[in-house]
N, CA, C and O atoms as a DFTB+ gen file, in Angstrom:
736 C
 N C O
     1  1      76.658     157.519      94.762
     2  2      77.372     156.540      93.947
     3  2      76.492     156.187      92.762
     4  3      75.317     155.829      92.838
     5  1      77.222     156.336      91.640
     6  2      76.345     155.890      90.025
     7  2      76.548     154.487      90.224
     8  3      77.727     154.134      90.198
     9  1      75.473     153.385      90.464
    10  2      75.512     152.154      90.347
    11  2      75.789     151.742      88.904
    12  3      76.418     150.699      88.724
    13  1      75.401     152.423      87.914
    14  2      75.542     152.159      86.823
    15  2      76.528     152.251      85.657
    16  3      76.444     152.111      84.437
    17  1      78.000     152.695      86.986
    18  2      79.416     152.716      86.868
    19  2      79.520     151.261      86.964
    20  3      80.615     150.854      86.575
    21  1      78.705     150.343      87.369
    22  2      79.645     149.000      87.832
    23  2      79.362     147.956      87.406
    24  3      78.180     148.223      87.193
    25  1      79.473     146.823      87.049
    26  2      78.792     145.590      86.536
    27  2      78.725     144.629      87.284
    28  3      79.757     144.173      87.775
    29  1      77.572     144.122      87.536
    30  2      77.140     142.900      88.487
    31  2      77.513     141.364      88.246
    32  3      77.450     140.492      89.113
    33  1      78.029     141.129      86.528
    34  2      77.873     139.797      85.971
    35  2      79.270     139.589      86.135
    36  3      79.902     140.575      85.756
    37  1      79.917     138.746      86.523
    38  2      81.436     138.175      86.500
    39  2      81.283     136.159      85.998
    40  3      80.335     135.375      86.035
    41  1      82.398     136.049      85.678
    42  2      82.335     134.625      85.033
    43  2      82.418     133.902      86.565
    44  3      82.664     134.504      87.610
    45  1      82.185     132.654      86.442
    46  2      82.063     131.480      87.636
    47  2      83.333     131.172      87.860
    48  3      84.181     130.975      86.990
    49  1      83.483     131.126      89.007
    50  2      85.049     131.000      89.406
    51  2      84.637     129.270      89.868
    52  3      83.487     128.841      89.961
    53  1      85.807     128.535      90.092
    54  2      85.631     127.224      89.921
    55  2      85.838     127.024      91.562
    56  3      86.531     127.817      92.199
    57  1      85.039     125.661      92.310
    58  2      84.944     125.274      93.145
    59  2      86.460     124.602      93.744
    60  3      86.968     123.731      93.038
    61  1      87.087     124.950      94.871
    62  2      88.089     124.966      95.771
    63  2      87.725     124.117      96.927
    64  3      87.142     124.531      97.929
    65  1      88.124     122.856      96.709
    66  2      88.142     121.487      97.994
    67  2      89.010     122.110      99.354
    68  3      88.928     121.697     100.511
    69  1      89.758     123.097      98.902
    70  2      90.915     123.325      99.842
    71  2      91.192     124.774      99.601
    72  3      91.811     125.297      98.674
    73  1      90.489     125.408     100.831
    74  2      90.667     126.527     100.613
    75  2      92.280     127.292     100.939
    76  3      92.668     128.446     100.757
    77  1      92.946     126.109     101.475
    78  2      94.553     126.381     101.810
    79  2      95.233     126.708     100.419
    80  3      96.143     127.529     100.303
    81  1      94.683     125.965      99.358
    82  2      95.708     126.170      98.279
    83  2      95.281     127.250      97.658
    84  3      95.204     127.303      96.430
    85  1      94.913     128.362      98.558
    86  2      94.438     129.624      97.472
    87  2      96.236     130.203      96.998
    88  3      97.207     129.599      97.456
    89  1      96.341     130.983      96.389
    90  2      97.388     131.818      96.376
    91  2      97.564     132.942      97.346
    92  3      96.734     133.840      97.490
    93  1      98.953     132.821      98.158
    94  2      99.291     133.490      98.982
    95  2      98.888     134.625      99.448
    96  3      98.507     134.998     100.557
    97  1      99.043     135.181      98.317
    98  2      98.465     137.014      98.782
    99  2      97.331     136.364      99.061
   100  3      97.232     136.145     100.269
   101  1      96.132     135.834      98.206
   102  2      94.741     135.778      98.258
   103  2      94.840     136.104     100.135
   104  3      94.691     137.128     100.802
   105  1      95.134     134.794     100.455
   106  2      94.921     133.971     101.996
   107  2      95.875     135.199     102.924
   108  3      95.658     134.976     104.115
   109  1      96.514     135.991     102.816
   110  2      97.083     136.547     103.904
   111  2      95.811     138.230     103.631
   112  3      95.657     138.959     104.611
   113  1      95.165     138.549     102.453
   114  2      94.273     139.390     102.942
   115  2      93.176     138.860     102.927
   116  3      92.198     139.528     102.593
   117  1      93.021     137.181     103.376
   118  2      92.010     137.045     104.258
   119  2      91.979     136.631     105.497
   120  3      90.993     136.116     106.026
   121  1      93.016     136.824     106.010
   122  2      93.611     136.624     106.970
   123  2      93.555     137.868     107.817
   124  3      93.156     137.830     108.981
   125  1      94.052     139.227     107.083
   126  2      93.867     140.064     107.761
   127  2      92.330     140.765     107.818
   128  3      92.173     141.986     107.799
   129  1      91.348     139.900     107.882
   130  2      90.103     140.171     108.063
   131  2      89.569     138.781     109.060
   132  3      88.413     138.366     109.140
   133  1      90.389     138.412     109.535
   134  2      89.960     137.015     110.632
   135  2      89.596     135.816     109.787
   136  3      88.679     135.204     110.334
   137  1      90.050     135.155     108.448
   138  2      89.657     134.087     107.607
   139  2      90.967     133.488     107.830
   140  3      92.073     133.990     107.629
   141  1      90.503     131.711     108.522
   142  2      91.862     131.263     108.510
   143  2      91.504     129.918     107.614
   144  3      90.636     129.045     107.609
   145  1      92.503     130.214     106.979
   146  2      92.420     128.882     105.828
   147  2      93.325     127.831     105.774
   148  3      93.316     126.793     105.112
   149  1      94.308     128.396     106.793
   150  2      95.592     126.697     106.596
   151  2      95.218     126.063     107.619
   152  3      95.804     125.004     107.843
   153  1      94.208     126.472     108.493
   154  2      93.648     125.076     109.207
   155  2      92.305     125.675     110.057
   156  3      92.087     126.330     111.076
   157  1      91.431     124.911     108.786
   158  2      90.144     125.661     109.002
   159  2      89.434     124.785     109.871
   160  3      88.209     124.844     109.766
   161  1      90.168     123.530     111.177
   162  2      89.846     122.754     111.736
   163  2      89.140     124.105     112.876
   164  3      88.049     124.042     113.442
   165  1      89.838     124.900     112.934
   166  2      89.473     126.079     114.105
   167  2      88.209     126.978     114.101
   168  3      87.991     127.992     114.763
   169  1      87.393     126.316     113.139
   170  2      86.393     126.924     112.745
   171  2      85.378     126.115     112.793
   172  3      85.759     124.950     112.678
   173  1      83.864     126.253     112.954
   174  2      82.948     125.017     113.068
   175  2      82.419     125.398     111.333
   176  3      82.795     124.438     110.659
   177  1      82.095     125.868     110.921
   178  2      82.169     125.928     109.320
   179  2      83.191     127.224     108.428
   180  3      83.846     128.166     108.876
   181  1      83.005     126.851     107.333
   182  2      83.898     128.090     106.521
   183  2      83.073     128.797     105.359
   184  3      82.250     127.936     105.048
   185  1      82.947     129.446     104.889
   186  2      82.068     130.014     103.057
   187  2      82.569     131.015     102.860
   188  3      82.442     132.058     103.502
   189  1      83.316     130.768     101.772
   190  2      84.207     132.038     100.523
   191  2      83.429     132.011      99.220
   192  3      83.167     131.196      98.336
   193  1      83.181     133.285      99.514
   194  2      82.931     134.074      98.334
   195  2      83.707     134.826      97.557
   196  3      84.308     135.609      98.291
   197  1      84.083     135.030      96.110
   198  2      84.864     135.557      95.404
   199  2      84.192     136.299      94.641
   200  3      83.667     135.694      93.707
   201  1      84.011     137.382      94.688
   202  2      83.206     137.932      93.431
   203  2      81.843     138.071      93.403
   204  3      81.321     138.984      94.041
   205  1      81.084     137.180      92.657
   206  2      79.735     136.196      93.282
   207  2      79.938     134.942      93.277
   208  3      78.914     134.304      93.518
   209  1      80.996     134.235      93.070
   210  2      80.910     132.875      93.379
   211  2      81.174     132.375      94.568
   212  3      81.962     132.840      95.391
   213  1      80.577     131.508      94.657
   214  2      80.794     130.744      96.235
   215  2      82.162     129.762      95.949
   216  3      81.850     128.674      95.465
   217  1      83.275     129.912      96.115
   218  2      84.423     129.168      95.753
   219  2      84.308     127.815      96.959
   220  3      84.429     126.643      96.603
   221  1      84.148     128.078      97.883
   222  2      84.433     126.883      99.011
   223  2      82.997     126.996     100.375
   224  3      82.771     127.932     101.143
   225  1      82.492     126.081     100.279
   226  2      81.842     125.839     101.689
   227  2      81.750     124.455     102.682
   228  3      81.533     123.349     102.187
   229  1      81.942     124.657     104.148
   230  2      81.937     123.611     104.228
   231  2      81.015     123.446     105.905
   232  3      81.011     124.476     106.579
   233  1      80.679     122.871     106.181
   234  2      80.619     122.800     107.833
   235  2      81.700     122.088     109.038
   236  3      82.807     121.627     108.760
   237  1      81.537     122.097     109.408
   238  2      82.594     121.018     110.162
   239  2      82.012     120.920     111.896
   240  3      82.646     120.554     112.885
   241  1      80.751     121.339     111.803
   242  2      80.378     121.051     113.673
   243  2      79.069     120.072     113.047
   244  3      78.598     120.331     111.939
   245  1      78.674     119.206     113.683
   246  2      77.218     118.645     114.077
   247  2      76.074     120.134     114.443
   248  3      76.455     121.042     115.180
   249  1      75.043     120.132     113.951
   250  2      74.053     121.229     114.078
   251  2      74.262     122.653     113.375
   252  3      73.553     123.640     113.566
   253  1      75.276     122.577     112.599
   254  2      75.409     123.826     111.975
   255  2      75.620     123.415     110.479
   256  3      76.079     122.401     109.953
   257  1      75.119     124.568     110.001
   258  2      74.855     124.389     108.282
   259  2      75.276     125.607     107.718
   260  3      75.096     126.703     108.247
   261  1      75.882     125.396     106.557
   262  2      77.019     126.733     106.022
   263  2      76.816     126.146     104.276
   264  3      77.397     125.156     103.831
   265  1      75.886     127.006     103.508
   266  2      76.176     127.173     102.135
   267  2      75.888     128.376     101.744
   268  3      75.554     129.259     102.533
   269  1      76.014     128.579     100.157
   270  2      75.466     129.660      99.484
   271  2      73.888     129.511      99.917
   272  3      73.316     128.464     100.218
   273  1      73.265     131.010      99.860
   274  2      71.985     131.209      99.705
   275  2      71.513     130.444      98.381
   276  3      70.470     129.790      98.422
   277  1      72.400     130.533      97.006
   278  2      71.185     129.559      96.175
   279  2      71.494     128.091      96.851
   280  3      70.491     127.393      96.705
   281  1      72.260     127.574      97.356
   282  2      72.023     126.246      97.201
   283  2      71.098     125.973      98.102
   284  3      70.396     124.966      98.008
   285  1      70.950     127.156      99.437
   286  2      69.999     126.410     100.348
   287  2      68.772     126.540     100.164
   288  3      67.908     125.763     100.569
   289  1      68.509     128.114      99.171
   290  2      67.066     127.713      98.486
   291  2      66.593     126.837      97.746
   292  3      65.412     126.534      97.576
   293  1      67.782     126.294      97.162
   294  2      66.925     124.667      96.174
   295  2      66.921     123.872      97.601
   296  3      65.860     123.344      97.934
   297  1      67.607     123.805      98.119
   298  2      67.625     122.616      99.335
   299  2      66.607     122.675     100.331
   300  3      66.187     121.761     101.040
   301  1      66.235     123.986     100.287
   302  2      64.833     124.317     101.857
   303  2      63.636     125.152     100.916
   304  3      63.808     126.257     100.401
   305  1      62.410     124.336     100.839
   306  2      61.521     125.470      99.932
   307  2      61.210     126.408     101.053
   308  3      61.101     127.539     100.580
   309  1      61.057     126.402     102.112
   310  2      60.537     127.204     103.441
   311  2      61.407     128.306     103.722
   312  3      61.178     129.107     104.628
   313  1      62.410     128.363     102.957
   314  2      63.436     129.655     103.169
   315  2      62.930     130.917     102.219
   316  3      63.287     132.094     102.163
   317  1      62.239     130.379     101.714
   318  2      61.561     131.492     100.442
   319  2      60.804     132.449     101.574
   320  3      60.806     133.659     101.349
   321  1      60.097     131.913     102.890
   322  2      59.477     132.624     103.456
   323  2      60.199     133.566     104.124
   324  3      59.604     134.487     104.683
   325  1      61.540     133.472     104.161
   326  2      62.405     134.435     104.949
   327  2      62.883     135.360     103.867
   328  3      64.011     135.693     104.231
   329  1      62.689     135.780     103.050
   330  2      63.913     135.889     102.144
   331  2      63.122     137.805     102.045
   332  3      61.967     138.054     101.700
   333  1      63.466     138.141     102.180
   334  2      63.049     140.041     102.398
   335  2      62.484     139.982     103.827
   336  3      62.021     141.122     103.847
   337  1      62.249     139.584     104.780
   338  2      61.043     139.460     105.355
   339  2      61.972     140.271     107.019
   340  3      61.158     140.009     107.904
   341  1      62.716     140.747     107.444
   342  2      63.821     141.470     107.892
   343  2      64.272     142.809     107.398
   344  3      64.368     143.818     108.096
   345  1      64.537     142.713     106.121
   346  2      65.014     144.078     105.397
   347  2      63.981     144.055     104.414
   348  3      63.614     143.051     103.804
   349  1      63.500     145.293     104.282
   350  2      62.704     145.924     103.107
   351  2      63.635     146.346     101.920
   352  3      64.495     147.220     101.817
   353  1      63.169     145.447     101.108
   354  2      63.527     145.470      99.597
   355  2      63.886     146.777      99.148
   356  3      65.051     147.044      98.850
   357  1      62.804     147.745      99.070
   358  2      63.192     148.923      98.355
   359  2      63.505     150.226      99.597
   360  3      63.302     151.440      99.573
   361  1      64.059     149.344     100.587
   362  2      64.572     150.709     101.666
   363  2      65.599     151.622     101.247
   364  3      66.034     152.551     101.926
   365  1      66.201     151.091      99.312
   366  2      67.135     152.339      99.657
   367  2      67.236     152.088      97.971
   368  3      66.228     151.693      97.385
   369  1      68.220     152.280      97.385
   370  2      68.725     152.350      96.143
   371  2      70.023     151.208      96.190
   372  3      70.442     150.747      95.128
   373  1      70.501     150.878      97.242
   374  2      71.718     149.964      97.226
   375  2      70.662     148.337      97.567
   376  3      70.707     147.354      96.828
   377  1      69.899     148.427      98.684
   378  2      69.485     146.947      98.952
   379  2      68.890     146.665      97.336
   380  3      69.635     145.919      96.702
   381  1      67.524     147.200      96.490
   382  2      67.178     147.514      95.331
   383  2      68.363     147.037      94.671
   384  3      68.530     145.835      94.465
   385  1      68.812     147.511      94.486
   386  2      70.322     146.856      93.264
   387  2      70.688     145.006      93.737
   388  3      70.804     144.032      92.993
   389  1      70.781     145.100      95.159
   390  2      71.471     143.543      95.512
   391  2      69.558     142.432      95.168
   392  3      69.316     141.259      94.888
   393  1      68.893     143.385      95.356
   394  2      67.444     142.639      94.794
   395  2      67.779     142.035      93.302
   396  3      67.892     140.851      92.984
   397  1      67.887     143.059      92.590
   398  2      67.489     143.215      91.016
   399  2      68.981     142.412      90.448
   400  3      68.822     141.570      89.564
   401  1      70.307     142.655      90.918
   402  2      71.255     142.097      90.534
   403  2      71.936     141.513      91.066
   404  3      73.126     141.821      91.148
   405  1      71.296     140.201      91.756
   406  2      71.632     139.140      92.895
   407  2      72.825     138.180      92.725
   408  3      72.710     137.223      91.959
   409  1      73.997     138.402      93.424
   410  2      74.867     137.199      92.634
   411  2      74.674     136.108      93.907
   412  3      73.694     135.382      93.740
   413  1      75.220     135.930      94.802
   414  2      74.676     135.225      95.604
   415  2      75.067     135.387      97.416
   416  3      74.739     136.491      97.851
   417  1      75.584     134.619      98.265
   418  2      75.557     135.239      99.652
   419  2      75.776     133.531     100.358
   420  3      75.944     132.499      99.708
   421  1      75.705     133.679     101.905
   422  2      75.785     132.846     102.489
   423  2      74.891     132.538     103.435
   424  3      74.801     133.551     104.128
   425  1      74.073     131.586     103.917
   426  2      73.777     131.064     104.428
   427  2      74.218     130.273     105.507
   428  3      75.106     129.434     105.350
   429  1      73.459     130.551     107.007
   430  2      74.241     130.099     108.089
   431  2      73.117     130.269     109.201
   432  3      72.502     131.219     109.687
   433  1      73.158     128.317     109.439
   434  2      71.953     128.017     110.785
   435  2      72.886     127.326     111.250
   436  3      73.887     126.687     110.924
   437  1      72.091     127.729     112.363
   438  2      72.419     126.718     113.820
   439  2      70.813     125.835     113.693
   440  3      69.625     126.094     113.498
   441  1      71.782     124.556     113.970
   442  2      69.849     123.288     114.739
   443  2      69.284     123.724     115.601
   444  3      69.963     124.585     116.161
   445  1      68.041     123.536     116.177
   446  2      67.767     123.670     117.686
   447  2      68.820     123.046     118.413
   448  3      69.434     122.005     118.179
   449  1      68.941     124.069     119.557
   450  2      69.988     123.319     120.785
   451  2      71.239     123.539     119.848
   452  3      70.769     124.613     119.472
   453  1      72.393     123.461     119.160
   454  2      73.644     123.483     118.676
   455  2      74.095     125.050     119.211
   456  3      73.535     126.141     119.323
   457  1      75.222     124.578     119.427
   458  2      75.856     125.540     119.665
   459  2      77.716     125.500     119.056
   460  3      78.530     124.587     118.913
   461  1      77.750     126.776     118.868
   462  2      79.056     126.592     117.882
   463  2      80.467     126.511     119.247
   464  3      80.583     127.234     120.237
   465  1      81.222     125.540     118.864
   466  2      82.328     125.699     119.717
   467  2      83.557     126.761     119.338
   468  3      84.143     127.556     120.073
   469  1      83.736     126.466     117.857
   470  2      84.527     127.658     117.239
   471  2      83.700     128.243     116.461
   472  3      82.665     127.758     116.004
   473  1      84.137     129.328     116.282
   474  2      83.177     130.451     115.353
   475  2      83.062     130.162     113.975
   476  3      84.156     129.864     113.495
   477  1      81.909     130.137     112.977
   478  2      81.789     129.944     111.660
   479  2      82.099     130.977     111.156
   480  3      81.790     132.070     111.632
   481  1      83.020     130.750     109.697
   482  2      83.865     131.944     109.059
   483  2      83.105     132.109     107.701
   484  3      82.660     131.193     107.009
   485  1      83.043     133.401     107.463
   486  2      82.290     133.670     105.916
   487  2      83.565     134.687     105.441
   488  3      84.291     135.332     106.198
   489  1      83.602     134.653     104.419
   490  2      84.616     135.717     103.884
   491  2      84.257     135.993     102.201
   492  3      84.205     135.132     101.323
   493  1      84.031     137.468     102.059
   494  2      83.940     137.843     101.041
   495  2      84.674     138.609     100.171
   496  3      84.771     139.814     100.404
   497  1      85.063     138.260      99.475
   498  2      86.014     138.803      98.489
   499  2      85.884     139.326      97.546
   500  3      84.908     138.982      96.880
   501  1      86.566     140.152      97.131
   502  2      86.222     141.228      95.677
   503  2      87.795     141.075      95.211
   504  3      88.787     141.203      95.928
   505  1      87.737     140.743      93.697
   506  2      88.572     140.475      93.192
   507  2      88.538     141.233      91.838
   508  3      89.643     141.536      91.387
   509  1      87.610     141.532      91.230
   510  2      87.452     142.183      89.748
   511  2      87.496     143.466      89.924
   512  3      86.944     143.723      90.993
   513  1      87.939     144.552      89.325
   514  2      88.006     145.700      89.432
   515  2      86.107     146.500      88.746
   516  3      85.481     145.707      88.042
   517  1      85.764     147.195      88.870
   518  2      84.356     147.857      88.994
   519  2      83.141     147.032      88.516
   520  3      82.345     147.353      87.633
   521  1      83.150     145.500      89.536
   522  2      82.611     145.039      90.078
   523  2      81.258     145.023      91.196
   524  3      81.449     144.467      92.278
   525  1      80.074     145.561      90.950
   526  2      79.527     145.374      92.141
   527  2      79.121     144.090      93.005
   528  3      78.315     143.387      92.396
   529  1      79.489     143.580      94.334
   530  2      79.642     142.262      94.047
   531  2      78.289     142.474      95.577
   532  3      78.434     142.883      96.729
   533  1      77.124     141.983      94.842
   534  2      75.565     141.852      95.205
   535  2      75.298     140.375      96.155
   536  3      74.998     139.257      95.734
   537  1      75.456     140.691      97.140
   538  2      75.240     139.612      98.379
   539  2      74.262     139.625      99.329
   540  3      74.004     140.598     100.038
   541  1      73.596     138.346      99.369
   542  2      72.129     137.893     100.194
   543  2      72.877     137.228     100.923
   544  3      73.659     136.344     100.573
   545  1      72.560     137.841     102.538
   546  2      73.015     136.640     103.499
   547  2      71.749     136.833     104.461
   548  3      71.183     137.843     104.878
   549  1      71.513     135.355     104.664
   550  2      70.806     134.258     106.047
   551  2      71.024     133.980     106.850
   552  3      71.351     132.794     106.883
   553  1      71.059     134.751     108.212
   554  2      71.451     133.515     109.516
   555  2      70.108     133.109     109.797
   556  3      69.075     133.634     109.380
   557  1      70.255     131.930     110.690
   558  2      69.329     131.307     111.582
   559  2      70.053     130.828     112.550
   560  3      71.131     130.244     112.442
   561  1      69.199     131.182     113.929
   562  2      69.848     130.420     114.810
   563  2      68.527     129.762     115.901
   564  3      68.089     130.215     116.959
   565  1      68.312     129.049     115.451
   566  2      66.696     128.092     116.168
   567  2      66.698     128.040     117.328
   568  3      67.583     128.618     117.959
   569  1      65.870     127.450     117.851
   570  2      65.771     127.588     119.248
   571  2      66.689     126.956     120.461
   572  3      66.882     125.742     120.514
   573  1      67.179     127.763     121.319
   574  2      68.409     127.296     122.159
   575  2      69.555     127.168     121.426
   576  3      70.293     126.465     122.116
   577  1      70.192     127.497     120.267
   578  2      71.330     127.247     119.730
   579  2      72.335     128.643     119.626
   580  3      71.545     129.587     119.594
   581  1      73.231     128.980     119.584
   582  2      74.265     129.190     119.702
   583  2      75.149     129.682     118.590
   584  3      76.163     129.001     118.437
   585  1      75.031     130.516     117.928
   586  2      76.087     130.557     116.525
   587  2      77.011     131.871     116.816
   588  3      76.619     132.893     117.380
   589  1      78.128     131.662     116.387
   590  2      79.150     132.676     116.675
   591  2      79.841     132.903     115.184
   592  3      80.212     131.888     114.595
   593  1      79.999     133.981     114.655
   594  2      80.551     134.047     113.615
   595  2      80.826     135.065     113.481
   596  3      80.313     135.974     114.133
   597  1      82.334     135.351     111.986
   598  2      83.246     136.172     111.848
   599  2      83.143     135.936     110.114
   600  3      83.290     134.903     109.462
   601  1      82.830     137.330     109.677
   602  2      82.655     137.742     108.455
   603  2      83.744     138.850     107.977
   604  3      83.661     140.036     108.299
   605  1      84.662     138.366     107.255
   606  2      85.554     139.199     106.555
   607  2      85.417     139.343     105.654
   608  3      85.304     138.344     104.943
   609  1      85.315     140.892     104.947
   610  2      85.287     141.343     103.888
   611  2      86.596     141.870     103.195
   612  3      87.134     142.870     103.671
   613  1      87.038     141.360     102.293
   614  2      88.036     142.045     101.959
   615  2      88.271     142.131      99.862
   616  3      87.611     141.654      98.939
   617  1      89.203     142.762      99.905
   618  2      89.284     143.063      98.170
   619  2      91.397     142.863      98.026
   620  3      92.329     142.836      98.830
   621  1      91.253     142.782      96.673
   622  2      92.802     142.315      96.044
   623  2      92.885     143.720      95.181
   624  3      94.045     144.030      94.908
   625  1      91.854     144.643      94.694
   626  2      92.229     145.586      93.999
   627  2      92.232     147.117      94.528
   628  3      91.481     147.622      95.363
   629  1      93.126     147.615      93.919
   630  2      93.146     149.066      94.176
   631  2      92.447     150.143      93.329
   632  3      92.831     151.296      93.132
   633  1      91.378     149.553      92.885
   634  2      90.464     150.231      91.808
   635  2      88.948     150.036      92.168
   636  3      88.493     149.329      93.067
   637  1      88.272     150.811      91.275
   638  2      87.187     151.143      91.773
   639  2      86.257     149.594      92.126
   640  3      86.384     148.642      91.355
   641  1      85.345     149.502      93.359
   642  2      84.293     147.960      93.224
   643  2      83.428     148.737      94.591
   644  3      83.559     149.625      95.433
   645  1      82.295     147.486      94.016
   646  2      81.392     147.877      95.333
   647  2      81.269     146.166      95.914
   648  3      81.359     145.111      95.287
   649  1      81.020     146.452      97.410
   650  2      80.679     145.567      97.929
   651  2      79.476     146.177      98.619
   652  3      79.453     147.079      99.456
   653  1      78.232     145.315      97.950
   654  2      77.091     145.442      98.702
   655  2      76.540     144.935      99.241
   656  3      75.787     144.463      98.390
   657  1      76.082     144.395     100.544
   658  2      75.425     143.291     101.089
   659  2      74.417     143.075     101.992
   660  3      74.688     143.287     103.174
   661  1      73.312     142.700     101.703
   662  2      71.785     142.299     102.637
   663  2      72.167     140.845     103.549
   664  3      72.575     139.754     103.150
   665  1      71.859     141.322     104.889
   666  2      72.338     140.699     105.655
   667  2      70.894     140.159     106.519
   668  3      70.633     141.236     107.054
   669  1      69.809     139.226     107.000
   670  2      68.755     139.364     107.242
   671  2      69.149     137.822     108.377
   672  3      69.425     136.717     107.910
   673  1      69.079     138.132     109.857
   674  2      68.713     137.674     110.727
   675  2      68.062     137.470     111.487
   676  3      67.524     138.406     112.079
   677  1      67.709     135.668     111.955
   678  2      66.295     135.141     112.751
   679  2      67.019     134.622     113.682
   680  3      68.091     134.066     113.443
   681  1      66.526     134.742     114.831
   682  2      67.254     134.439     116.603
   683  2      66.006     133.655     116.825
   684  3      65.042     134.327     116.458
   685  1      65.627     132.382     117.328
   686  2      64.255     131.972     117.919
   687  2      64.519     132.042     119.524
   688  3      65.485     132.553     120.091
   689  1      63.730     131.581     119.926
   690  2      63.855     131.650     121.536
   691  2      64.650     131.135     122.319
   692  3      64.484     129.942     122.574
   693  1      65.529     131.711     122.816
   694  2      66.760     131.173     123.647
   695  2      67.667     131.065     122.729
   696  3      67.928     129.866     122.829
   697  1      68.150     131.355     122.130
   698  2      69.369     131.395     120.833
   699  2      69.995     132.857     121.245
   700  3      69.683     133.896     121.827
   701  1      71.157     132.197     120.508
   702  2      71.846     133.375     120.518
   703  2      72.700     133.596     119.049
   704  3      72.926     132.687     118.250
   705  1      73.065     134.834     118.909
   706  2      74.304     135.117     118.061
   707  2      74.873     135.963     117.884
   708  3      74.184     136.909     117.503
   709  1      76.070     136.194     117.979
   710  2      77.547     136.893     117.884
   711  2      77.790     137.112     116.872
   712  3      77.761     136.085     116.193
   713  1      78.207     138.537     115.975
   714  2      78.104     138.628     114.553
   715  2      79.416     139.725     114.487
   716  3      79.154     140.908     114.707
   717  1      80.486     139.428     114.256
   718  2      81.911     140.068     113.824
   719  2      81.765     140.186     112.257
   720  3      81.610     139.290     111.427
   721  1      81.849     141.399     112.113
   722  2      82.404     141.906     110.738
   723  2      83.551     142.661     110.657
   724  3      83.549     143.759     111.213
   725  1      84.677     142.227     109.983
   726  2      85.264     142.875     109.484
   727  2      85.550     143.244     108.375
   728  3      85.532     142.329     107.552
   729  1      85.982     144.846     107.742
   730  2      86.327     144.699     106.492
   731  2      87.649     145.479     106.286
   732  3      87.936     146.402     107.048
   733  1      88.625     145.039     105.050
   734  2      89.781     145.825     104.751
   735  2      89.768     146.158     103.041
   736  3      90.671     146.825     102.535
């Protein structure tokens, strides 16, 4: 693949209180990737990504935390220590690209001891046509806690895009986590 078929920069898509009022199509192909949005009570957090923007995040359990990777690096300086430290940077020509042309990703801990009752939902979306859409994702799941989650990937176009994504997970002792991906 010529990476240099695709462009990494897309404009900022605007922040969504309610990820129900997406437009229809949007929500039924994220739906058919396990993203439920007309009642995201069924979920212990939610994070949509569009493109590279983070359109919606939210938590909704006690002990679990759900944002973009930038916001939780301004929010945690100690995450800097995780951040390659799982996947090697230059293991390939695709991680290298999500290095060098970072749009952003999600972030997702469990507290010590928490455990998720419903599963936390991430969903990524590709919406621009030859798009590479460059994603850093974080789990944590601390000690004795519990995280269950369902990552749908999905796209609105029938034209060329890449979805590329660094995915880098920490389990501490006695933790667990369950990691569903789907993509359409």
């Amino acid at each position: 693949i010529d990476l240099s078929a695709y462009t990494s920069s897309t404009e900022e898509l605007p922040y969504q209180d309610d990820p129900s009022q997406l437009p229809p199509q949007t929500k039924e192909k994220m739906m058919q990737v396990g993203v439920v949005l007309d009642d995201i009570h069924q979920r212990s957090g939610t994070i949509i990504q569009v493109d590279n923007s983070v359109i919606h995040s939210l938590a909704l359990q006690e002990g679990i935390e759900v944002m973009s990777t930038s916001q939780a690096l301004e929010k945690y300086d100690w995450l800097a220590d995780y951040w390659w430290k799982a996947v090697v940077v230059d293991s390939d020509k695709y991680t290298a690209h999500v290095e060098l042309n970072q749009g952003d990703g999600y972030f997702i801990r469990a507290l010590p001891g928490a455990k998720t009752i419903y599963p936390v939902q991430a969903c990524l979306y590709l919406a621009k046509k030859n798009l590479a859409q460059n994603v850093r994702n974080i789990i944590i799941a601390e000690e004795n806690s519990e995280l269950h989650i369902i990552t749908g990937c999905a796209t609105s176009i029938n034209e060329p895009g890449l979805h590329l994504g660094v995915s880098e997970f920490y389990v501490r002792k006695g933790a667990k986590i369950t990691f569903t991906m789907i993509h359409s």
